[in-house]
C-alpha positions in Angstrom: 25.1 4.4 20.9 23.1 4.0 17.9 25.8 5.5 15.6 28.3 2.7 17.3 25.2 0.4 16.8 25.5 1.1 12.7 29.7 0.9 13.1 29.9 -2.3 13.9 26.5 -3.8 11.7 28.2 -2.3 9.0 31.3 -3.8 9.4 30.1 -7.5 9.8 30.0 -10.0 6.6 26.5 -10.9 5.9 27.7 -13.7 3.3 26.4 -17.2 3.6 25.2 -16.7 7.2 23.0 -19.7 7.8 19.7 -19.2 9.3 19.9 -21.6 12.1 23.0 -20.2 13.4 20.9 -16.6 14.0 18.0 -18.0 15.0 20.3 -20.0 17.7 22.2 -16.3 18.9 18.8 -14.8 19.0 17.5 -17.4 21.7 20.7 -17.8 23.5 20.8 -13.7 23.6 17.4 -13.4 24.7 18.0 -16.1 27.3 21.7 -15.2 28.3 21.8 -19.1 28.8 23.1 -21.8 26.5 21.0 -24.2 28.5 17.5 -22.4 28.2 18.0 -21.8 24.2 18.6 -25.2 23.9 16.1 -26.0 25.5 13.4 -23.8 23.7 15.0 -24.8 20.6 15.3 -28.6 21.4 19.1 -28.8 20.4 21.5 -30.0 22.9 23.9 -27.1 24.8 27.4 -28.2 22.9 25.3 -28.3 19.5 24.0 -24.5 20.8 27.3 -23.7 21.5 29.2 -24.7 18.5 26.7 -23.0 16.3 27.3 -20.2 18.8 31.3 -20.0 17.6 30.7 -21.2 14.2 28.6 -17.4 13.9 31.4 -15.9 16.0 34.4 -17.1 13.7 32.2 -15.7 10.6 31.3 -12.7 11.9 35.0 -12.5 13.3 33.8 -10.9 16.6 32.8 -12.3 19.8 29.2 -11.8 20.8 29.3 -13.5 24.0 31.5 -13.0 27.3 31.7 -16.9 29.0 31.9 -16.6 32.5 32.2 -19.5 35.3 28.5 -19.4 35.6 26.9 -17.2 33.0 27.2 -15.1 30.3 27.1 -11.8 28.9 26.3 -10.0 25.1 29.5 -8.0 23.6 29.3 -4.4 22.7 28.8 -6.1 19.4 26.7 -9.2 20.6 23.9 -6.3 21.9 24.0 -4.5 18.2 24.3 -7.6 16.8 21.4 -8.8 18.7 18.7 -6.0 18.0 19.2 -6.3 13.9 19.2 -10.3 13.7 15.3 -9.7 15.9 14.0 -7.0 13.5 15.7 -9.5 10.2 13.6 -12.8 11.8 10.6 -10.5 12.3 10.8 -9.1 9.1 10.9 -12.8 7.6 7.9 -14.5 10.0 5.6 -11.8 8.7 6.4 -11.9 4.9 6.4 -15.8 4.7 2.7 -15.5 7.0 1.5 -13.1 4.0 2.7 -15.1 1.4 1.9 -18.0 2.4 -0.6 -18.3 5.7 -4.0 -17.8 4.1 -5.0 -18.2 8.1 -3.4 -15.0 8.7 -6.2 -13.7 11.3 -6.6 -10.1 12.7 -7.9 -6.2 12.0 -6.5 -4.6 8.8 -7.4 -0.5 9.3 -7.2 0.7 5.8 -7.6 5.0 5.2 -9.4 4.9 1.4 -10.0 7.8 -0.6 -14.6 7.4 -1.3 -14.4 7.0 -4.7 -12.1 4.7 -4.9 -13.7 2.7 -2.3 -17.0 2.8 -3.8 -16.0 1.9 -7.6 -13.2 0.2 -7.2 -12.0 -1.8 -4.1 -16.0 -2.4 -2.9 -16.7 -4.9 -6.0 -13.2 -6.7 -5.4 -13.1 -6.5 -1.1 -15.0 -10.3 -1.7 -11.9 -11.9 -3.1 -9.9 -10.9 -0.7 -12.5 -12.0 2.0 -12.5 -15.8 0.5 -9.0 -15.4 0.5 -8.4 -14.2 3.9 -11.2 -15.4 5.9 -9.9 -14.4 9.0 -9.4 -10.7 8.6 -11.7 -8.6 9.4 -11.8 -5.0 7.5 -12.0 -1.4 8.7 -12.1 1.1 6.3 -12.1 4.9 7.3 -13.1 7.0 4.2 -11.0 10.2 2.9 -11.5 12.7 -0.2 -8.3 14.5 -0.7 -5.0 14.2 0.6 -3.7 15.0 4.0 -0.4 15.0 5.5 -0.8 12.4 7.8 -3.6 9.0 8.1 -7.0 10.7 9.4 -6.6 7.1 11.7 -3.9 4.4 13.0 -4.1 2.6 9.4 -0.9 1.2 7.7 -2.0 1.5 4.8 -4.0 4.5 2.4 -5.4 4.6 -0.5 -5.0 8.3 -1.4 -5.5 10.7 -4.7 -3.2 13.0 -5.1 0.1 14.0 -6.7 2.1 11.2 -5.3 4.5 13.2 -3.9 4.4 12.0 -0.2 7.9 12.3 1.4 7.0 11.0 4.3 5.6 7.5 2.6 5.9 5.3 -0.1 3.8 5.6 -2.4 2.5 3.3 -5.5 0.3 4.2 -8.4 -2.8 1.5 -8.4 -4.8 3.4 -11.7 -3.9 5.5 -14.8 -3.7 8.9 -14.9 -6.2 9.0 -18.3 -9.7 10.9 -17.7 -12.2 10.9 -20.7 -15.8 12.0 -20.8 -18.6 9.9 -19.7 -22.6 10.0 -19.6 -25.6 8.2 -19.6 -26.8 6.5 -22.5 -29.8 9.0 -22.6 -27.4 11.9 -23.3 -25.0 10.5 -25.5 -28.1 9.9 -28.2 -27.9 13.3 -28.5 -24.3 13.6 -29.0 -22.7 13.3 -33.1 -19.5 14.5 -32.1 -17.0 16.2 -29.8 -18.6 19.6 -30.4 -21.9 18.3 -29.3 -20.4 18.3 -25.6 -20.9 22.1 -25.2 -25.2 21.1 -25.8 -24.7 19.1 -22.0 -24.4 20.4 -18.2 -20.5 19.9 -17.7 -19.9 18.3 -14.4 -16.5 19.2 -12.8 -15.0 18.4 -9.9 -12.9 20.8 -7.4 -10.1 20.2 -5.8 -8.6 18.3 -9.0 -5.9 19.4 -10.8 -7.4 19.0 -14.6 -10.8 18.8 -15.8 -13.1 19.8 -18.5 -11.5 23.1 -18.7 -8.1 21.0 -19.9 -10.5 18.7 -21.8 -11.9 21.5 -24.2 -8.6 23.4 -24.5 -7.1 20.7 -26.3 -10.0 19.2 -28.1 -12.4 22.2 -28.8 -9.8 25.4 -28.5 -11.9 27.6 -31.0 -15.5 27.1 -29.4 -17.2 29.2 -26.5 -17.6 27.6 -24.0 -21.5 28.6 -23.0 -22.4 25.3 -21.3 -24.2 25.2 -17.7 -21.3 24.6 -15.3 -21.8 21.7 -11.8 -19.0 21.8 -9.7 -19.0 18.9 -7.1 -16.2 18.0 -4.7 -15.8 14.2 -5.7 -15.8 12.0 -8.6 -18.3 10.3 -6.8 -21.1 12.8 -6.9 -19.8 13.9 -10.5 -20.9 9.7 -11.4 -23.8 9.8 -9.7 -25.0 12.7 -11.1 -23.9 11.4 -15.0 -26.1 8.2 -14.2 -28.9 10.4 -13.5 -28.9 12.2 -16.5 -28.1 15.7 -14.9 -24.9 16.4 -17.0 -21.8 14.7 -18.4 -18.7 14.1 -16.3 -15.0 13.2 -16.5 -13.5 9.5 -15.4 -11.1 7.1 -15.0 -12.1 4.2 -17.2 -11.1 1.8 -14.3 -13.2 2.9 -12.0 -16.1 2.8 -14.4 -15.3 -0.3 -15.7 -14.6 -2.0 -12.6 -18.2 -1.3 -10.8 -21.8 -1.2 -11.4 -21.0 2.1 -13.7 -20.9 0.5 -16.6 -24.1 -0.5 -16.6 -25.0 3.1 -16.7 -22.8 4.9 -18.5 -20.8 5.1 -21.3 -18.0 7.1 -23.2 -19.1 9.0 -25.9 -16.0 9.8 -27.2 -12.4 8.5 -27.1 -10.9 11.5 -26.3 -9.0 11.3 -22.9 -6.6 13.8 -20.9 -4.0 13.0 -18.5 -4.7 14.0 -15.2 -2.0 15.4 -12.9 -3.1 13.0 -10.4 -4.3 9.3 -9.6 -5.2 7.4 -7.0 -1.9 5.9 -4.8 -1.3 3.0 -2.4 0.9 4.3 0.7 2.6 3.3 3.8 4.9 5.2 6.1 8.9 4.9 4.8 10.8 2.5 7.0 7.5 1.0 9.2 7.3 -2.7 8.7 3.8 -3.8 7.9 1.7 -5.9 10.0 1.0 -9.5 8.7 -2.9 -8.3 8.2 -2.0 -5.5 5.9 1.1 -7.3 4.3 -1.7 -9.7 3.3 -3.5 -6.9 1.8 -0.7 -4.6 0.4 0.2 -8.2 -2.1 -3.7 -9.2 -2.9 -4.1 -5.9 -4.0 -1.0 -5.4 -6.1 -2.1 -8.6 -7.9 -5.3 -7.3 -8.5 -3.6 -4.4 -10.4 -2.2 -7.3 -12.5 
């Protein structure tokens, strides 16, 4: 049946298709009376019905059977039916997010903890003037998984970006560079200098100070006093506190109260093999709620 389904949506013209005419089948369909979709759609039944066979001779297929009394879809009429409701739903919710600044409900959003903390925390009050009527619930992460930890649409993961499952969106750059407090980098002249600090590294990423010294400092020993945290998060915390000196992202540290406390000594970046991503299942429709997000944030990126 589905296969059949996909036949004959295939093989109808989309071309110049006027909306009324669809939204007209859809209520006549869903009411199997010309009478009742008029009715909801405060037409008269002959102006119902003749946008009824104006679809029909476009479409060049019959969607309805007339009986004495009633009527009936087509084979094609019930395809037919299902995709022009998933088309109209589709449309409602992107003109609600685009343009409904009332849009009202529950957004569930999965976040990676750093980038909750630096980065969406110090913007989430824009989108909250902007959407006053949704309320937020965010579920926090560390790595990747194969699936939500939750029911959330959307995720903000780090990783690879290599989800087949979803699709994915890069929000930050993949550039990490060395950063400390303002304490430690007195003591710094220059890149060599970097081996005198506590080097704070964080596991479970693919590149870090390891990477960082290969290509900047390949001749020197490496004899520094090693921390090895599982988040960026800690790594920050523990920069600010003067324990050691850590590798960022410069948006996160530029985009939060981290830039009050710490600073990049040095220019010298590497490109991670992973960033942070914006994802959402392949082929799931979002919600008017996180449609409303997915677009705020995109423009953020801007």
């Amino acid at each position: 049946m589905l296969h059949r389904q996909a036949d004959i949506c295939a093989a109808m013209p989309l071309q110049n298709l006027q909306l009324n005419w669809l939204k007209t089948f859809e209520a006549v369909g869903r009411h199997l009376s010309f009478s009742q979709a008029a009715h909801e759609l405060n037409m008269s039944q002959s102006a119902v019905s003749q946008q009824i066979k104006l679809l029909e001779n476009k479409l060049g297929r019959r969607l309805f059977e007339r009986q004495t009394r009633s009527i009936q879809l087509t084979v094609a009429g019930r395809a037919y039916l299902g995709v022009v409701r998933e088309g109209l739903r589709h449309m409602d919710q992107g003109l609600n997010s685009i343009f409904n600044s009332e849009a009202h409900g529950t957004l569930e959003l999965s976040v990676n903890n750093t980038f909750a903390q630096f980065w969406l925390a110090p913007r989430l009050e824009r989108f909250t003037r902007l959407y006053p009527r949704i309320s937020v619930r965010i579920f926090g992460m560390n790595w990747e998984a194969e699936v939500p930890p939750s029911s959330a649409e959307l995720e903000i993961r780090y990783g690879s970006g290599n989800w087949p499952s979803f699709q994915a969106k890069r929000l930050l750059s993949k550039e990490i560079r060395p950063y400390c407090s303002a304490t430690l980098a007195n003591h710094l002249r220059d890149t060599e200098n970097v081996l005198d600090l506590p080097l704070i590294d964080v596991l479970g990423t693919p590149n870090g100070w390891s990477d960082w010294l290969s290509r900047y400092l390949p001749d020197a020993a490496d004899n520094s006093h090693h921390f090895y945290v599982d988040s960026y998060t800690i790594a920050a915390s523990m920069a600010v506190e003067n324990v050691g000196i850590c590798l960022l992202n410069d948006e996160l540290v530029q985009g939060s109260y981290l830039h009050k406390f710490l600073m990049s000594p040095f220019g010298e970046s590497i490109e991670c093999q992973a960033s942070y991503f914006l994802i959402k299942l392949h082929e799931r429709p979002l919600s008017g709620v996180a449609q409303a997000f997915y677009d705020w944030l995109l423009k953020e990126l801007d």
